[in-house]
C-alpha positions as CSV (number, residue, x, y, z in Angstrom):
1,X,25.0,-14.4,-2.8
2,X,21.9,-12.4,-2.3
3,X,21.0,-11.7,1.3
4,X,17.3,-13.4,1.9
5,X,16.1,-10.8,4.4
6,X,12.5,-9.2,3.5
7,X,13.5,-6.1,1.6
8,X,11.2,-2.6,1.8
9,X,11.5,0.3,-0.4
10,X,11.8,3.7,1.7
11,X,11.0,7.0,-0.1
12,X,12.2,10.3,1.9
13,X,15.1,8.5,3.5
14,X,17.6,11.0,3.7
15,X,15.8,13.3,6.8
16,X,13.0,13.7,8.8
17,X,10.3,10.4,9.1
18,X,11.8,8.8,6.0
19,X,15.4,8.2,7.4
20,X,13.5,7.1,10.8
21,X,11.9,4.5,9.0
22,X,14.8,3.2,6.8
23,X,16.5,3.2,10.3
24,X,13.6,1.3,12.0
25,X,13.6,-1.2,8.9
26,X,17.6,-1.9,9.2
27,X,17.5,-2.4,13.0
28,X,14.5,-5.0,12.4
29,X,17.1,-7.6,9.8
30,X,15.3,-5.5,6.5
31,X,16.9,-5.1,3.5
32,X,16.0,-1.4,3.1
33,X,16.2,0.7,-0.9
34,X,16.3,4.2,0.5
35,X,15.1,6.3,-2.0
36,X,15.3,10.7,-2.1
37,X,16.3,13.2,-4.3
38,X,19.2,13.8,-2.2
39,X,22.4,11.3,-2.8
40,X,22.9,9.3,0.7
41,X,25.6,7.4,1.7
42,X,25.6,3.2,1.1
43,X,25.3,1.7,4.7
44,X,25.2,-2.0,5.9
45,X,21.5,-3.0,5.0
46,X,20.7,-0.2,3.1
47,X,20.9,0.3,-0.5
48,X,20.7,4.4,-1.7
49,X,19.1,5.4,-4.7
50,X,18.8,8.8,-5.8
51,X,15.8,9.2,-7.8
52,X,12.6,11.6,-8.1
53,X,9.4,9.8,-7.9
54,X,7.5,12.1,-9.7
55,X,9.2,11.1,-12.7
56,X,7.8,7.3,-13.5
57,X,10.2,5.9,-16.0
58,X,13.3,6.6,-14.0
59,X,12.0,5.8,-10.6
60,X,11.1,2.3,-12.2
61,X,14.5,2.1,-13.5
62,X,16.3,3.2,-10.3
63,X,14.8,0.7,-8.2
64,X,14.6,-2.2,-10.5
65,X,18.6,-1.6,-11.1
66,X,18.9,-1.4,-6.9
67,X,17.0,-4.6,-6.8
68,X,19.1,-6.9,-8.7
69,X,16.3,-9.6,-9.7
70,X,14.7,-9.8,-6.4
71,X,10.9,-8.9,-4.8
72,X,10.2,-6.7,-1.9
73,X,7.7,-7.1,0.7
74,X,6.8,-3.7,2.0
75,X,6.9,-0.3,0.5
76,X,6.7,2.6,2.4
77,X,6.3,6.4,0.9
78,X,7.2,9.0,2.9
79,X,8.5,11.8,0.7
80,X,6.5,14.6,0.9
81,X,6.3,18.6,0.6
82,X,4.6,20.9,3.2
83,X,5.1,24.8,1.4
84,X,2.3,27.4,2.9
85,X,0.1,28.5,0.8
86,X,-3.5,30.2,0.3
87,X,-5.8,31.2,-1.9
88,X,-4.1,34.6,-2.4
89,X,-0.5,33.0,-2.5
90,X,-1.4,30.0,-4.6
91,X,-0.1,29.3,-8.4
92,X,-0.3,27.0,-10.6
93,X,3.6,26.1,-10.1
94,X,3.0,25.6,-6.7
95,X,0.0,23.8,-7.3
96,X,1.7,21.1,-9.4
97,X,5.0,21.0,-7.4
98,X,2.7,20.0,-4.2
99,X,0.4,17.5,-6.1
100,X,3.2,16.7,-8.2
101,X,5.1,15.0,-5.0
102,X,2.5,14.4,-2.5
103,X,-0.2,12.9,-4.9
104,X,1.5,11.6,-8.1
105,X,4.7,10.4,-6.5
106,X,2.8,8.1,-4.2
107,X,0.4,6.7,-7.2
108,X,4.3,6.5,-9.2
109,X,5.7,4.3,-6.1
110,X,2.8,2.5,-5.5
111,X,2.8,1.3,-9.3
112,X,6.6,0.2,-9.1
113,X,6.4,-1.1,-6.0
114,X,3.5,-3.4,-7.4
115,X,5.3,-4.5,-10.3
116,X,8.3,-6.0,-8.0
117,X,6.4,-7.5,-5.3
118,X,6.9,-10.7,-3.9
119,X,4.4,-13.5,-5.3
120,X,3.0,-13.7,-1.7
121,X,2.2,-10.1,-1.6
122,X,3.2,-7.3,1.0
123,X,2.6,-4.1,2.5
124,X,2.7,-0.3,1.1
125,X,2.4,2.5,3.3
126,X,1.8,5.9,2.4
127,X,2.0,9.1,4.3
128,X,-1.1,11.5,4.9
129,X,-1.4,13.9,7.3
130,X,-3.9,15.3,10.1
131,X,-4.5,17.8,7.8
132,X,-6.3,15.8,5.6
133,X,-9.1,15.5,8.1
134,X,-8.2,18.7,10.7
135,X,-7.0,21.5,7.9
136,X,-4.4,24.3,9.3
137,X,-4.1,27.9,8.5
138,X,-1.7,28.8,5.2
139,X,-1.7,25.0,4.0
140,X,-4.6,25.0,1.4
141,X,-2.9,23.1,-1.1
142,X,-1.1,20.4,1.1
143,X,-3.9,19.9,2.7
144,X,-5.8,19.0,-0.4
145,X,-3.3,16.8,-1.8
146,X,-3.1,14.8,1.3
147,X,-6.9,14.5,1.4
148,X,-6.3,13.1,-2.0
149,X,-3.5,10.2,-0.6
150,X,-6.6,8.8,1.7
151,X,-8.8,8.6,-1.0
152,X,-5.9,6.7,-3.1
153,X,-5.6,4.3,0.0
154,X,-9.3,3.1,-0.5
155,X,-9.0,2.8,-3.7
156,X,-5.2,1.2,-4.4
157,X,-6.8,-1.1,-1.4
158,X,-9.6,-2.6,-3.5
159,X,-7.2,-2.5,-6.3
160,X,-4.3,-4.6,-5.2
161,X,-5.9,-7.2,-3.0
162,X,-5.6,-9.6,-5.6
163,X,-2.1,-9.3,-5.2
164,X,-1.9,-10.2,-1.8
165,X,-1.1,-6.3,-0.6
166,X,-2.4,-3.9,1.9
167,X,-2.4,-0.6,1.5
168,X,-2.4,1.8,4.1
169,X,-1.3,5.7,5.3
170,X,-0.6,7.3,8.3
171,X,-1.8,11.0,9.1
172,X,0.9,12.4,11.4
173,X,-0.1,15.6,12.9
174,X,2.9,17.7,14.0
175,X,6.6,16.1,14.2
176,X,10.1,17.1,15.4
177,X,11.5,17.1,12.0
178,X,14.3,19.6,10.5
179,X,11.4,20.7,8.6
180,X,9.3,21.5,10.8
181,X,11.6,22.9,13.5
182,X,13.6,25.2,10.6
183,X,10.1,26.7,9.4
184,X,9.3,27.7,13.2
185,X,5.3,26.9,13.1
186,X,5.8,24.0,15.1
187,X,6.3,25.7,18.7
188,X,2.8,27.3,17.8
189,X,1.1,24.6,16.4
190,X,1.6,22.1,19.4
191,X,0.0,24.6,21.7
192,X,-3.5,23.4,20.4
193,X,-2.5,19.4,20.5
194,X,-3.9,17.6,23.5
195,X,-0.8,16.0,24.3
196,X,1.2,19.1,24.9
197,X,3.9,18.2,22.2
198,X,5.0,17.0,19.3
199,X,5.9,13.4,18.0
200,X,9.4,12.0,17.8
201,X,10.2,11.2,14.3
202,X,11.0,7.1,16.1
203,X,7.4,7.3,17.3
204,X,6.4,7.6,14.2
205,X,8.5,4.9,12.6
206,X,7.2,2.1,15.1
207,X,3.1,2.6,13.7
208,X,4.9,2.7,10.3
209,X,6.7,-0.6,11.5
210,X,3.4,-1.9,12.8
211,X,1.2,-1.6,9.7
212,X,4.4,-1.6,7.3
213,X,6.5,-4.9,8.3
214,X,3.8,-7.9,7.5
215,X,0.2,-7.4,5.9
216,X,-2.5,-8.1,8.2
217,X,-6.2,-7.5,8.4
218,X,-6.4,-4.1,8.1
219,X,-6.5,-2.5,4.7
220,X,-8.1,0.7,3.5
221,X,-7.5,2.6,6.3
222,X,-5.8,5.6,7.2
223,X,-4.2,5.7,11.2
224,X,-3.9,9.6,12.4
225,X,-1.2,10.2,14.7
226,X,-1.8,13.4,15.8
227,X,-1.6,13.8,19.8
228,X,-5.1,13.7,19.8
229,X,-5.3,17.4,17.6
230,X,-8.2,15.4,15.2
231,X,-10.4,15.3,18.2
232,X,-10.2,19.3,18.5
């Protein structure tokens, strides 16, 4: 018998803000379909699919086979790619691997995670970042492509709200990820934030919780979480 908990897809699972949020989700009673590149192990609650989401046809597959029949209510994207670049180092490789991910992967899960949606409607997340609004050195491309996920929002906002779902990102500014500690910026960057440090990858997951886990009155919109760095 199928379990009749709300069920949330979660892209980036297997590290960093992802695996935070499928955590979140489980401890909260969700049914959680972790989804990354990266095989994860099958937990209580949690349901592992190893798929890319830039490539359409087999993401759809992946999670429609994880889902056995039933809806979800929430979808939240947080798989994501942060390589330096400028205009001197930029290619068009790189160019398409970062928009590739950050821009075409979230369009990709936010058109499967339509298509299996509860008849009530939900909530989809996706992840921006502060550099959307407050750009860094070296990050010329990802900082376009994430400019790009808050112009999605607006529009996948208007789009869907016939389906009953809102659609929201969060901008993170810097986080204690395995990312971001193994590339070494980070003890730098949080020198300019406000705050004095950086977030906790479970601070993060509760705003994700709070605009992720039910849809509300707030749709559109883009919630940077940044320390107070966007104020600078």
């Amino acid at each position: 018998m199928q379990s009749q908990k709300p069920v949330v897809l979660v892209t980036g699972a297997a590290s960093g803000m992802g695996k935070a949020v499928m955590e979140k989700f489980q401890r909260e009673q969700w049914e959680v379909i972790a989804i990354d590149r990266c095989e994860m192990a099958h937990q209580p609650g949690i349901t592992a699919v190893t798929a890319d989401i830039t490539q359409y046809a087999a993401l759809r597959e992946a999670v429609a086979t994880a889902l056995e029949g039933r809806h979800i209510h929430a979808m939240i994207n947080a798989a994501g790619i942060f390589p330096t670049s400028t205009l001197e180092s930029s290619t068009d490789a790189l160019y398409r691997l970062i928009f590739d991910v950050n821009v075409l992967g979230s369009v990709n899960m936010t058109k499967v995670a339509s298509e299996f949606i509860c008849p009530q409607g939900g909530a989809f997340l996706l992840f921006a970042s502060v550099d959307a609004f407050a750009v860094s050195p070296s990050q010329l491309l990802y900082s376009a492509s994430k400019a790009a996920v808050v112009s999605l929002v607006k529009s996948l906002a208007i789009e869907l709200v016939g389906q009953g779902i809102v659609v929201n990102a969060i901008a993170p500014g810097w986080v204690e990820t395995e990312g971001t500690l193994k590339s070494g910026r980070i003890h730098e960057g949080v020198k300019s934030v406000p705050l004095q440090r950086a977030a906790s990858v479970t601070e993060i997951a509760d705003w994700v919780w709070h605009l992720g886990a039910q849809p509300g009155y707030v749709t559109g919109e883009t919630l940077v979480i940044s320390g107070g760095s966007y104020m600078r």
